[in-house]
Kinemage of the C-alpha trace (Angstrom):
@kinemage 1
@onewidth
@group {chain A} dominant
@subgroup {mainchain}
@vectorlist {calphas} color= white
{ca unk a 1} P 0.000 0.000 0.000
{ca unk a 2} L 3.235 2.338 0.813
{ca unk a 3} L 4.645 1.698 -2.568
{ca unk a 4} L 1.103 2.486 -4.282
{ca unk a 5} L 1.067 5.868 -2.124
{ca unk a 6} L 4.607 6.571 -3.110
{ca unk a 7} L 4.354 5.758 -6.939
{ca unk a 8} L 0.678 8.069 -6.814
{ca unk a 9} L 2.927 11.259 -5.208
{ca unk a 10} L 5.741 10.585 -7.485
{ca unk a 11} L 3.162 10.554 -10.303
{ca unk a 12} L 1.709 13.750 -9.393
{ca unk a 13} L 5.405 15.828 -8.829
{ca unk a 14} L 6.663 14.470 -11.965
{ca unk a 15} L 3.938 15.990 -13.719
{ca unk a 16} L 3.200 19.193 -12.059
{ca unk a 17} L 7.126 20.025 -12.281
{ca unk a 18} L 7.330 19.219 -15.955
{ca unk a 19} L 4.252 20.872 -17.032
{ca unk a 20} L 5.222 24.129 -15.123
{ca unk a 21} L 8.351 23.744 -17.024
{ca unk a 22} L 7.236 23.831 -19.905
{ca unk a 23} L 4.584 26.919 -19.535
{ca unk a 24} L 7.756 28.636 -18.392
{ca unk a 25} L 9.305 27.272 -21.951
{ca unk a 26} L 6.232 27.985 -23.895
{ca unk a 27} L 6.148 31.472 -22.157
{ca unk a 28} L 9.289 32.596 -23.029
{ca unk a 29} L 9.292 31.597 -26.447
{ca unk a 30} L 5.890 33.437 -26.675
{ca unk a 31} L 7.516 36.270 -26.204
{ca unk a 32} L 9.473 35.829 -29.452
{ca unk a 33} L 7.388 33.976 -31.281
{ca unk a 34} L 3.812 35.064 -30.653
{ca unk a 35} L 1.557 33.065 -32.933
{ca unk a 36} L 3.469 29.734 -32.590
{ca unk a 37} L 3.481 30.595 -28.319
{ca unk a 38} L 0.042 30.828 -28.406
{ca unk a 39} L -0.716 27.187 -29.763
{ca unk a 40} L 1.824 25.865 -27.686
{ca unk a 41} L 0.811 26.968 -24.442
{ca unk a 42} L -3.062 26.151 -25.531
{ca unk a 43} L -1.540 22.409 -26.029
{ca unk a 44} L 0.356 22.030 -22.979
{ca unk a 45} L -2.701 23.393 -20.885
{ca unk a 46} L -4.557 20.475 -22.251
{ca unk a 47} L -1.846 18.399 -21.264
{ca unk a 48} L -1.617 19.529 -17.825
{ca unk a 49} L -5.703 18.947 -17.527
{ca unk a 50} L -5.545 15.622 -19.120
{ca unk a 51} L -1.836 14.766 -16.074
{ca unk a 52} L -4.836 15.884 -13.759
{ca unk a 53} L -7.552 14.162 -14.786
{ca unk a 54} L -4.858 10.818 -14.646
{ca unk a 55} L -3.938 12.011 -10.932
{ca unk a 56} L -7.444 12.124 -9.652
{ca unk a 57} L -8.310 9.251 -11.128
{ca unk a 58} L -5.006 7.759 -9.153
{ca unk a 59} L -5.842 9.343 -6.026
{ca unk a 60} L -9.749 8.200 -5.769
{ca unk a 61} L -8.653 4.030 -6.561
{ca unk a 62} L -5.815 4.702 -4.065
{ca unk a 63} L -8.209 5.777 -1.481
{ca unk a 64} L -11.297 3.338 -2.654
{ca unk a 65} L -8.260 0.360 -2.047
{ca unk a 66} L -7.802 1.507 1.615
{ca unk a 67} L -11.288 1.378 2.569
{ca unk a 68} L -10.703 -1.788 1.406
{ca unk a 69} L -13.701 -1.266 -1.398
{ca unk a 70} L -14.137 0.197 -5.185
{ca unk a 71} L -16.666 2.870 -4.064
{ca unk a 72} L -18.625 3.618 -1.129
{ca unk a 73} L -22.204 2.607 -1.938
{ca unk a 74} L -25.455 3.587 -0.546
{ca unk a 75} L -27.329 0.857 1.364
{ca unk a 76} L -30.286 0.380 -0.548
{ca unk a 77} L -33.172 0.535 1.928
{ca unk a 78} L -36.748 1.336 1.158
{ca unk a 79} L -37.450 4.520 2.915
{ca unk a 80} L -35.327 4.564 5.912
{ca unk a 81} L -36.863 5.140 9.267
{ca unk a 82} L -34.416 8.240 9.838
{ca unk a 83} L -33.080 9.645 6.764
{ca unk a 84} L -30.510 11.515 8.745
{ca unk a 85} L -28.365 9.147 9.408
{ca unk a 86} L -25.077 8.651 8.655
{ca unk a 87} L -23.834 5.927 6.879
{ca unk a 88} L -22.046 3.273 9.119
{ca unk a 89} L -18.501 3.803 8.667
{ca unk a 90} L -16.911 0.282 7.437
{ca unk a 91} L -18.883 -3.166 7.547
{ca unk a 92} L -19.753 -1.967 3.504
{ca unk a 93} L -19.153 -5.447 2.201
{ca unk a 94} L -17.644 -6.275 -0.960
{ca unk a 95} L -18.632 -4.142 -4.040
{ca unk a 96} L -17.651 -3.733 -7.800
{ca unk a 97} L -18.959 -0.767 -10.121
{ca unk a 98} L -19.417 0.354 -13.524
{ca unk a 99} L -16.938 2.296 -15.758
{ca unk a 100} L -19.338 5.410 -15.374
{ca unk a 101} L -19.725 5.455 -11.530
{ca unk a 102} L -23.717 5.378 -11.716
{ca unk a 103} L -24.288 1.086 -11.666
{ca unk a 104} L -22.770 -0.598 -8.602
{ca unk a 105} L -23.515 -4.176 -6.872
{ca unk a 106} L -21.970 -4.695 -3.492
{ca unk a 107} L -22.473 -8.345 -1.357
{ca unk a 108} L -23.148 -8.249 2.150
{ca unk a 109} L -23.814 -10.801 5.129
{ca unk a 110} L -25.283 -11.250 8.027
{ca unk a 111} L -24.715 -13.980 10.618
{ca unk a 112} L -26.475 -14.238 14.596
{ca unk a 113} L -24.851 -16.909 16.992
{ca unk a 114} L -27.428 -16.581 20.060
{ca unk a 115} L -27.735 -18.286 23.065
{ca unk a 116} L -30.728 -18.381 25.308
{ca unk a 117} L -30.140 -19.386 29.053
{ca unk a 118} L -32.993 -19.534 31.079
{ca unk a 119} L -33.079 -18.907 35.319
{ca unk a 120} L -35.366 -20.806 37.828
{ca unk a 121} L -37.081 -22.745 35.423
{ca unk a 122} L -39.018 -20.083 34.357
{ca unk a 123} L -39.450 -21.871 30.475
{ca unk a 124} L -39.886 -25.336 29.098
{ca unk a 125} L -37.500 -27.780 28.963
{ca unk a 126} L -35.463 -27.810 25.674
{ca unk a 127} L -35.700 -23.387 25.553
{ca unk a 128} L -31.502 -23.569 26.967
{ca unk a 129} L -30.037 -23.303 23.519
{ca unk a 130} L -27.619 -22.304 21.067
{ca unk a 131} L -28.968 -21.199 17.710
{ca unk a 132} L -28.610 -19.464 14.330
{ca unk a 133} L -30.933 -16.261 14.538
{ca unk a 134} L -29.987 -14.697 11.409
{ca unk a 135} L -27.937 -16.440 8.441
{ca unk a 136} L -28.326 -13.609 5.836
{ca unk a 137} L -26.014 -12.834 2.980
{ca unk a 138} L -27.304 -10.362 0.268
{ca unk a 139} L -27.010 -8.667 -2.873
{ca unk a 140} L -27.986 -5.234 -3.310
{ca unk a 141} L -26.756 -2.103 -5.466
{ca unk a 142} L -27.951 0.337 -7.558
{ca unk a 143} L -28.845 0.825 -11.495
{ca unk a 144} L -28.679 3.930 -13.634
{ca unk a 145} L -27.736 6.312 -10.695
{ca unk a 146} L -31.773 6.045 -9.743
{ca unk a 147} L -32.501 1.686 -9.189
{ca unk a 148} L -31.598 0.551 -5.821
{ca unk a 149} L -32.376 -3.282 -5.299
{ca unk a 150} L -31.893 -6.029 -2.842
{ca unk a 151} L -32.500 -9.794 -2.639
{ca unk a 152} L -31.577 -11.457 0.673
{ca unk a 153} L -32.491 -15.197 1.752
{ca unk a 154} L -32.232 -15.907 5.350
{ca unk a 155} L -30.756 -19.547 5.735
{ca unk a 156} L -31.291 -19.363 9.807
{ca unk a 157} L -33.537 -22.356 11.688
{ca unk a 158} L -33.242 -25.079 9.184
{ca unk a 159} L -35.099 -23.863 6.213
{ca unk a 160} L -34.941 -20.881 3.570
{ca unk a 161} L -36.893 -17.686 3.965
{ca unk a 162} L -36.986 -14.400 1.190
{ca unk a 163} L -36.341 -11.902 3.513
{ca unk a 164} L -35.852 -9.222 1.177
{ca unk a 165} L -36.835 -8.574 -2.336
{ca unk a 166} L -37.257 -5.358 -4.024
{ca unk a 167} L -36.665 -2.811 -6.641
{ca unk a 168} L -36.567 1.287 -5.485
{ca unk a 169} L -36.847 3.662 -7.651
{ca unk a 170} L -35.727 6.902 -6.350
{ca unk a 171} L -37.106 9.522 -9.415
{ca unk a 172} L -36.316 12.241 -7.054
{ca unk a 173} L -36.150 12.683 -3.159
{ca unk a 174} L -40.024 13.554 -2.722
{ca unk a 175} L -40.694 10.723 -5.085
{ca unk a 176} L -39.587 6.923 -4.379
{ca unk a 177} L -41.243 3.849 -5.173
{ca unk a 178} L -40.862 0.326 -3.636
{ca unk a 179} L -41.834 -2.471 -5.124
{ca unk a 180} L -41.249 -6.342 -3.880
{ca unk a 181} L -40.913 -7.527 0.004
{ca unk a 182} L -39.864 -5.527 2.231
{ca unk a 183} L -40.556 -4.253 5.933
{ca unk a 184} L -44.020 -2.607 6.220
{ca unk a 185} L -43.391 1.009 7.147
{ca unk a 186} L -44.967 1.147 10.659
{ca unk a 187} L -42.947 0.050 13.739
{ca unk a 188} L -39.684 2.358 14.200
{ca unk a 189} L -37.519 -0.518 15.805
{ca unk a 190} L -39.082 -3.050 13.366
{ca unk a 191} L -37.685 -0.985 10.827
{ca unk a 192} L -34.029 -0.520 12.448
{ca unk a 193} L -32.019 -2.734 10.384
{ca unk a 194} L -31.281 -6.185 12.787
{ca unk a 195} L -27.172 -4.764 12.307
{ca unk a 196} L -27.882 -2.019 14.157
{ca unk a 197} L -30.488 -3.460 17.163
{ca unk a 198} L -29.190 -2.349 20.465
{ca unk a 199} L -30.559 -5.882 22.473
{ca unk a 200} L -30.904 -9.002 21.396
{ca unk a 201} L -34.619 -9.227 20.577
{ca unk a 202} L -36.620 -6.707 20.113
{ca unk a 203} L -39.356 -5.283 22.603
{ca unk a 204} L -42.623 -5.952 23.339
{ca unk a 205} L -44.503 -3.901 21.224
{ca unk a 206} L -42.756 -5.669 18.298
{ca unk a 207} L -45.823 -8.129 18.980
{ca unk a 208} L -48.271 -6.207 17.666
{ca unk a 209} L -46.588 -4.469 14.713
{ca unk a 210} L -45.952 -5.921 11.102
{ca unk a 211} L -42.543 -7.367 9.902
{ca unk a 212} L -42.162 -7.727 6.087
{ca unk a 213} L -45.133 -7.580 3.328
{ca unk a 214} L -45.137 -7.975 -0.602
{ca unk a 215} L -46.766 -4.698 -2.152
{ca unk a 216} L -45.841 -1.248 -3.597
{ca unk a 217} L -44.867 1.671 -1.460
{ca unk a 218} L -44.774 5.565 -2.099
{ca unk a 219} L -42.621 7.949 0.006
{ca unk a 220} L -39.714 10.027 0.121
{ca unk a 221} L -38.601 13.444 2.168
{ca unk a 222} L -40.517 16.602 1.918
{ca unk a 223} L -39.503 19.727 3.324
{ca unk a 224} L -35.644 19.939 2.963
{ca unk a 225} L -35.345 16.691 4.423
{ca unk a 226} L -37.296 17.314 7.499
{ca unk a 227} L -40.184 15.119 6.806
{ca unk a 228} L -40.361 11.313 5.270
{ca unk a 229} L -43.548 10.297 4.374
{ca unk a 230} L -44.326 6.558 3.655
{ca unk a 231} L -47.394 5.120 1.877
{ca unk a 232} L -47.908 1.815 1.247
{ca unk a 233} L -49.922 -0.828 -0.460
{ca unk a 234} L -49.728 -4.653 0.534
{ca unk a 235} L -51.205 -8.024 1.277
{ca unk a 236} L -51.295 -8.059 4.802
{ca unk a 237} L -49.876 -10.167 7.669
{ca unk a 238} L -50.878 -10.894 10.955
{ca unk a 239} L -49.326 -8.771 13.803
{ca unk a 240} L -45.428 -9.495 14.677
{ca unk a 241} L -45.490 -11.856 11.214
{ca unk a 242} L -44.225 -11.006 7.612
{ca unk a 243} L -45.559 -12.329 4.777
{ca unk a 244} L -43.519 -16.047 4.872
{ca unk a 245} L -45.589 -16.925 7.983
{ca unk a 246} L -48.950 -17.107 6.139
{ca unk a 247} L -50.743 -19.859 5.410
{ca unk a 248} L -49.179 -19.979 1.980
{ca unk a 249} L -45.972 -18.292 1.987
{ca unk a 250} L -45.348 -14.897 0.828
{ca unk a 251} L -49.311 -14.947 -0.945
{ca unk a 252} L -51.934 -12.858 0.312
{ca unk a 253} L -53.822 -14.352 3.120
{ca unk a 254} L -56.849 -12.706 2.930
{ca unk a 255} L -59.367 -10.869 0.165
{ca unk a 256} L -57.770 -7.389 0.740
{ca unk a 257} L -55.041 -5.632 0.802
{ca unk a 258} L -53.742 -4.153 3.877
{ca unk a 259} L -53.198 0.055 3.954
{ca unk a 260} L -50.198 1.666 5.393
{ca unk a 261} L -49.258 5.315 5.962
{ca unk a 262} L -46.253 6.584 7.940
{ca unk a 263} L -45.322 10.395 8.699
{ca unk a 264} L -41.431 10.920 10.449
{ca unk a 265} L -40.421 14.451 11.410
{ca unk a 266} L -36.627 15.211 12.177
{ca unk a 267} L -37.923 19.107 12.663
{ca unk a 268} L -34.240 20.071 13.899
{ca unk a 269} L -32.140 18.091 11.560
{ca unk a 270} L -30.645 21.423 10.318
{ca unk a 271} L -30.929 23.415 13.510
{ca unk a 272} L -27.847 25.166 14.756
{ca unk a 273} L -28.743 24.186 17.942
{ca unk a 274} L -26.830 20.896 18.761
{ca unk a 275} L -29.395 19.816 21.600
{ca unk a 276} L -31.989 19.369 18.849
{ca unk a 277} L -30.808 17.979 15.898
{ca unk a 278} L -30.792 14.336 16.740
{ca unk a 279} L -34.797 14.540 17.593
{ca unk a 280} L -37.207 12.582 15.683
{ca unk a 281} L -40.939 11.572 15.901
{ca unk a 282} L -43.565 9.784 14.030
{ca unk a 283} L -46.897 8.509 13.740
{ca unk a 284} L -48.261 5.362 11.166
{ca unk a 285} L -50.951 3.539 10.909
{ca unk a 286} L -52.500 0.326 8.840
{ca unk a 287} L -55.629 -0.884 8.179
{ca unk a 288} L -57.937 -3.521 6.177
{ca unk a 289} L -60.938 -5.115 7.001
{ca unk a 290} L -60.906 -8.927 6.198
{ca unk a 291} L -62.469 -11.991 7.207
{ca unk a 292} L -60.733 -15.473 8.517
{ca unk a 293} L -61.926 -19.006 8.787
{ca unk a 294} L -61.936 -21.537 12.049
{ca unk a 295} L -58.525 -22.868 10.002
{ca unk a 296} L -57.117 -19.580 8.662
{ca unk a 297} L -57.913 -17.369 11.474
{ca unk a 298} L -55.858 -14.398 10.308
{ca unk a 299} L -55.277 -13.812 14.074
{ca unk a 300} L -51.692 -13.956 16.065
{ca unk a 301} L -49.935 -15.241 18.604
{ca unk a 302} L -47.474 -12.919 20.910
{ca unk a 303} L -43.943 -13.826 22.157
{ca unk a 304} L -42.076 -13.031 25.511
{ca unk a 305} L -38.603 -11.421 24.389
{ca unk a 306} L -37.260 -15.018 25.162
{ca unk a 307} L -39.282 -15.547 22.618
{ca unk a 308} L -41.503 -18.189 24.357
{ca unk a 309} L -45.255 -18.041 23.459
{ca unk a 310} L -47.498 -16.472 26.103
{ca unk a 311} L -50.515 -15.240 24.065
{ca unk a 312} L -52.672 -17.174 21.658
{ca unk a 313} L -56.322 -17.311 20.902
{ca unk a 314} L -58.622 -20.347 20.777
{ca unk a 315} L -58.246 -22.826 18.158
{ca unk a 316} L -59.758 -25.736 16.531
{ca unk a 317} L -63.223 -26.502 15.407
{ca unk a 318} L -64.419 -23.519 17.225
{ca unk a 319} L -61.717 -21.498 17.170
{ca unk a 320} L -61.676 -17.429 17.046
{ca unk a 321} L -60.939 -15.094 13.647
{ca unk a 322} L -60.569 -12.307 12.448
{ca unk a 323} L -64.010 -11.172 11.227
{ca unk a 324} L -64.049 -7.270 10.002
{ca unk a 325} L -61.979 -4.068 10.612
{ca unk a 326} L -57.818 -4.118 12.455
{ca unk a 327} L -56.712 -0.800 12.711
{ca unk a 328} L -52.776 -0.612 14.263
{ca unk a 329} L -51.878 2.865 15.524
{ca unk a 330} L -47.974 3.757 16.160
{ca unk a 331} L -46.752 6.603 17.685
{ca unk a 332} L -42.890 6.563 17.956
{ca unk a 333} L -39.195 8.622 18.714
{ca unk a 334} L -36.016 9.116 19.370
{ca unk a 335} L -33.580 11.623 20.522
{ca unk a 336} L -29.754 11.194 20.134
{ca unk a 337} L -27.362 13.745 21.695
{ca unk a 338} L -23.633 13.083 21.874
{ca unk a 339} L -22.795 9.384 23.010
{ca unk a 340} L -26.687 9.016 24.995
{ca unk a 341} L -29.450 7.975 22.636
{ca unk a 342} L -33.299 7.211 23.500
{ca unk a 343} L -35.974 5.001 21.951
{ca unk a 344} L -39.550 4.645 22.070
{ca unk a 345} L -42.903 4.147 21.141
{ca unk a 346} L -46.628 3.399 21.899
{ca unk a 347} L -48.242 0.541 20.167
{ca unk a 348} L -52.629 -0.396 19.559
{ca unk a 349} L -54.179 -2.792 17.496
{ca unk a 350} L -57.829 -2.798 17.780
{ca unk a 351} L -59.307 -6.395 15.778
{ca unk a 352} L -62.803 -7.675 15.463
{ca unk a 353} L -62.812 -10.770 16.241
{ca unk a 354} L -65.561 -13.813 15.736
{ca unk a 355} L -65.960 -17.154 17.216
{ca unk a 356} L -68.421 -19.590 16.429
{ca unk a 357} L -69.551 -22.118 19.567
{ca unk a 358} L -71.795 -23.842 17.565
{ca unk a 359} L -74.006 -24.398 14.168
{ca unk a 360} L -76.261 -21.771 15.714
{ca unk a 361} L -74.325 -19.511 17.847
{ca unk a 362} L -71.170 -17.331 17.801
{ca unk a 363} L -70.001 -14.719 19.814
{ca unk a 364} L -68.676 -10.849 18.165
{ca unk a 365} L -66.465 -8.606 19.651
{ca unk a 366} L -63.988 -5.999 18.800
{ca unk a 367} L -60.599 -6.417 21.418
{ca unk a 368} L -57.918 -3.374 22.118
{ca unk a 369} L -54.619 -4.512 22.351
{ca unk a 370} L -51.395 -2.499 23.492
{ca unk a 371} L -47.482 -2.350 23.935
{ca unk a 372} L -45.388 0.487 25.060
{ca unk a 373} L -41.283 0.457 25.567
{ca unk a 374} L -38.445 2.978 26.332
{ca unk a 375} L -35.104 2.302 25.733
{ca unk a 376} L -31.731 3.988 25.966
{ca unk a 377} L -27.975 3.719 25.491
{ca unk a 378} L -24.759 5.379 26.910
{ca unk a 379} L -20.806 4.954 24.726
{ca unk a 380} L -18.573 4.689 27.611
{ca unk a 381} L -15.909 5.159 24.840
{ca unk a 382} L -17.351 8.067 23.639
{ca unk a 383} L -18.765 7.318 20.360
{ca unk a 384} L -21.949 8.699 18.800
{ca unk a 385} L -24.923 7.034 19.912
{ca unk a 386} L -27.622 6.738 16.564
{ca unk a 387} L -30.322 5.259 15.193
{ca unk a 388} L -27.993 3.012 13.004
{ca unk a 389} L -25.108 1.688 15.070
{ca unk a 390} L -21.556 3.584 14.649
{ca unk a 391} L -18.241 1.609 14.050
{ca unk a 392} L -15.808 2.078 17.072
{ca unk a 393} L -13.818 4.917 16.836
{ca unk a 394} L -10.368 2.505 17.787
{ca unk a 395} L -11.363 -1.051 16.657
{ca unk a 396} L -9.853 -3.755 19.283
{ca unk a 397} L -6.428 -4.850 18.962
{ca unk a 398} L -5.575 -2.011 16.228
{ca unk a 399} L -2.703 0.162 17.659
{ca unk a 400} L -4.228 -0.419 21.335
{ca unk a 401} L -7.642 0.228 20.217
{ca unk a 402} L -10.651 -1.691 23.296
{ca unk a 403} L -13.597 -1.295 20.587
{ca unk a 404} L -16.421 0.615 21.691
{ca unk a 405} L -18.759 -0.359 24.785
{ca unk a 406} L -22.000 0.766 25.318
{ca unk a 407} L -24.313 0.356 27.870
{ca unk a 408} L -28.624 0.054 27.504
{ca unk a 409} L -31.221 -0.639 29.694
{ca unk a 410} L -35.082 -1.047 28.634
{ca unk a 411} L -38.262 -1.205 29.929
{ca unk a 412} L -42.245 -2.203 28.578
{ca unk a 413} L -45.416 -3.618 28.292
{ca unk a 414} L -48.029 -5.893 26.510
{ca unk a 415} L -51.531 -5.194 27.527
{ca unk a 416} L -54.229 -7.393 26.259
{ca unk a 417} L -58.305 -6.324 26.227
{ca unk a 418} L -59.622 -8.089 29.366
{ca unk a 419} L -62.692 -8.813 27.158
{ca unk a 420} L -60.958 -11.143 25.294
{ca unk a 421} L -61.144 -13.819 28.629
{ca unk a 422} L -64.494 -12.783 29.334
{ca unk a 423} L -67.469 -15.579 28.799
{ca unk a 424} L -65.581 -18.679 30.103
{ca unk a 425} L -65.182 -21.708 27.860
{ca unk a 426} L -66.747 -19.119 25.297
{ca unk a 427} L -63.869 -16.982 25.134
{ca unk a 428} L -61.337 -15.757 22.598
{ca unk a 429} L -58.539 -16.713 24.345
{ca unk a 430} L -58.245 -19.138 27.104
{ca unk a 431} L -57.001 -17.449 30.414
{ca unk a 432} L -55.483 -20.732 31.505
{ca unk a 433} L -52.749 -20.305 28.734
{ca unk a 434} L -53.350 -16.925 27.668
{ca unk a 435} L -51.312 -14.015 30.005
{ca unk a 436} L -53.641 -10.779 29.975
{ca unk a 437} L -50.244 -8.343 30.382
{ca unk a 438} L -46.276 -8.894 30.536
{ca unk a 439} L -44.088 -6.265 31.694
{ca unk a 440} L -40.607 -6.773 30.584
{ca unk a 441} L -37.111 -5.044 31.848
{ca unk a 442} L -33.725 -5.757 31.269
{ca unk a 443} L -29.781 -4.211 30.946
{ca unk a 444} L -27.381 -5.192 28.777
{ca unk a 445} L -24.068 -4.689 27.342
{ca unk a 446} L -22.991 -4.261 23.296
{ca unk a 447} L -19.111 -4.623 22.811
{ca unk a 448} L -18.164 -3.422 19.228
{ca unk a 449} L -14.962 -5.284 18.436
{ca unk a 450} L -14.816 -3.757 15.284
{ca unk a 451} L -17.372 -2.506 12.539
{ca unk a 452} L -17.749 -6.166 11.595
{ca unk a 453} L -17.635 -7.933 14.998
{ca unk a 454} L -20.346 -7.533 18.041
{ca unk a 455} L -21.466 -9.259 21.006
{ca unk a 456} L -24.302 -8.586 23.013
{ca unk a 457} L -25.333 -9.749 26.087
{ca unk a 458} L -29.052 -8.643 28.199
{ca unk a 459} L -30.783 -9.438 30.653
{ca unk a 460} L -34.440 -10.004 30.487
{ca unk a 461} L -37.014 -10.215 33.139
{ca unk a 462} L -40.711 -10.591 32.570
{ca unk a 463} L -43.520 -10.569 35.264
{ca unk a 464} L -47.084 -11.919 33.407
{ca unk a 465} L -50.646 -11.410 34.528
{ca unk a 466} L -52.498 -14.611 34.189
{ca unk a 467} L -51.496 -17.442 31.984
{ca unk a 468} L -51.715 -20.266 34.117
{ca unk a 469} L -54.477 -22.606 35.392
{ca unk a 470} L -57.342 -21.500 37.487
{ca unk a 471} L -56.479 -17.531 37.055
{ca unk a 472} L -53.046 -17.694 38.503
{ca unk a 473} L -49.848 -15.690 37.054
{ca unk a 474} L -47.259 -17.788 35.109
{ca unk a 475} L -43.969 -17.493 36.442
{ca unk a 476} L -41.726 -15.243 36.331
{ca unk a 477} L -39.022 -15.379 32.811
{ca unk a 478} L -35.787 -14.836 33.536
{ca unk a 479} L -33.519 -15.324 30.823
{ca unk a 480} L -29.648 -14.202 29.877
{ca unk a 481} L -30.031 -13.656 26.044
{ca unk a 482} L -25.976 -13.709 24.223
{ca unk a 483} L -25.091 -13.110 20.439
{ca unk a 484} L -22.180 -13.276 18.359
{ca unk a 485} L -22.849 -10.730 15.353
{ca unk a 486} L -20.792 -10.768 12.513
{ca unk a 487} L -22.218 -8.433 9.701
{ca unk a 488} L -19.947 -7.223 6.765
């Protein structure tokens, strides 16, 4: 790499002291020879702009080869949660682009070694365990200086999964269209890349809120930046599910198409008042109004974040379903100052919901679910805290360099509508399985070897309402969640 550097500089004196010798030549013999001067000097000014042209061209592959890439590319996301954010300094993957600079592919992975280790008992047998979360490589890039696409399969628990899929066109900042799968714009830390999560799994109102869809999405940033807008037009999934989980995978489960609409503000992106700038806040919302079966109930189940099921609804011959109208309500933000960052939002999902007891009889009802969390993070090693995750500013073992540490704590909670365990053996959900609330906590630790290299460790504990035989509380989860994360 020295001798590359040296041969560039060398390049670059070379030509700058010969062409300023010869406009010195060319100048003097203008003086005596006017005409012929003229068209000299006009031909060694196009040579000096051409020995320019070569030593730019030298300079920008001698820099691309120490960030150890051809060109820095843009991740190709469909309408990114915060478009403020900077890029994430390394981790860019491998990439090759065209002669002209506007047509670039780049191939990235994924890969999540987690453990689960589970205190006092408090899940079944068999939920102590390693396992591959996340087993994604990918292949994104852009087209024509205005196509962004990426396909990514997810190899992780023993079988294949399209997790991404999709063609954006960005026409120009206030107009960009999405079309394939892709995450549903709704949830903001469903829609924080898993890279950049600050715990292991995600929080509680992740339960209610949908994952990745197959439709056709409008958006882009209005107002200087300040505003993203997100509108969006898709099959539908079931809360905390993307479109692989339906009854037929990735195909619409039901006869319509679900709505989405998502407004984020970053009112102080441009302020020149440091406090403010790293404030944003949104709202979004989806709706449809479909109609399940007793065996495709179009209804969920919810998860404990050690991801053990503790909500469910009656199934089986007379099982509940979805039977009209599910309207989910965000409302969401962060704040980012220095190395401190914040995260939250507030989470509903109101769902009416049939089940039939008998050739003659059913019960109606329409239930109000929701989820809340706050989270935050602290750098100890001074880095700035984001909604993407930054690269440590001295990667470990590098000339001394301990990686960056940071430090997060959470809190939350999943309410579920008390009228959905009201009527006995008639209810929607059976209380003797079913928990009516969890309310999670937990700490943790992220150590950022290097851009590439994470690990995580938290600490989750979750005390449940109900859930247990003859109206008493299921224990108590306690559960040390651990990942290896190596993302390039």
């Amino acid at each position: 790499m020295r001798s590359l550097h040296m041969s560039a500089a060398a390049i670059a004196t070379a030509a700058i002291a010969s062409s300023l010798a010869l406009c010195f030549a060319s100048a003097t013999y203008a003086d005596e020879v006017p005409v012929a001067g003229e068209a000299l000097v006009r031909q060694l000014m196009q040579r000096l702009e051409e020995q320019e042209k070569r030593i730019d061209e030298l300079e920008r592959r001698l820099a691309a080869r120490q960030d150890g890439a051809m060109t820095a590319i843009p991740a190709a996301q469909p309408l990114p949660a915060s478009p403020a954010t900077p890029e994430r300094k390394g981790g860019s993957g491998f990439s090759l682009q065209s002669a002209k600079g506007d047509s670039h592919v780049r191939i990235r992975g994924l890969l999540h070694v987690d453990n689960r280790a589970f205190l006092d008992d408090s899940a079944p047998a068999g939920a102590d365990t390693f396992l591959l979360r996340r087993v994604r490589p990918s292949l994104e890039g852009t087209l024509g200086d205005i196509y962004d696409f990426k396909f990514a399969p997810d190899f992780a628990g023993g079988k294949t999964v399209i997790q991404d899929a999709y063609v954006t066109a960005r026409f120009k900042p206030s107009l960009v269209l999405t079309v394939g799968k892709f995450k549903t714009p709704f949830g903001l830390e469903r829609l924080q890349s898993s890279s950049d999560m600050r715990f292991v799994e995600r929080g509680l109102p992740n339960n209610l809120v949908p994952n990745r869809d197959i439709g056709l999405q409008v958006g882009g940033d209005l107002l200087g930046g300040t505003l993203n807008y997100a509108l969006a037009y898709m099959n539908g999934v079931n809360d905390g599910s993307s479109s692989d989980s339906n009854s037929s995978a990735d195909v619409d489960n039901n006869d319509d198409k679900d709505l989405a609409l998502r407004l984020f503000a970053q009112p102080f992106r441009k302020s020149g008042t440091p406090a403010l700038r790293g404030l944003g806040f949104g709202v979004a919302a989806t709706w449809v109004d479909s109609t399940g079966t007793t065996s495709r109930t179009l209804l969920p189940s919810y998860k404990s974040p050690g991801q053990q099921n503790i909500f469910g609804y009656r199934t089986g011959s007379t099982a509940s379903f979805a039977d009209g109208e599910r309207l989910r309500l965000a409302y969401q933000g962060y704040y980012h100052r220095g190395s401190f960052g914040l995260l939250g939002e507030y989470v509903t999902v109101r769902q009416d919901v049939t089940r039939v007891l008998s050739p003659t009889q059913s019960r109606h009802g329409q239930l109000d679910h929701a989820a809340w969390q706050l989270s935050g993070g602290y750098f100890l090693t001074g880095e700035d805290s984001g909604f993407k995750a930054p690269a440590p500013a001295r990667a470990f073992g590098k000339d001394g360099g301990r990686g960056a540490v940071e430090l997060v704590a959470r809190v939350g909670e999943l309410d579920l509508d008390d009228a959905a365990f009201v009527g006995g053996a008639n209810s929607f959900a059976d209380p003797a399985t079913a928990v009516s609330k969890a309310f999670a906590w937990s700490v943790g630790v992220n150590w950022y070897l290097t851009p590439v290299i994470r690990l995580v460790v938290d600490y989750e504990q979750t005390n449940f309402d109900g859930g247990s035989a003859e109206g008493a509380d299921r224990p108590d989860e306690q559960v040390v969640l651990s990942r290896v994360q190596f993302a390039f």
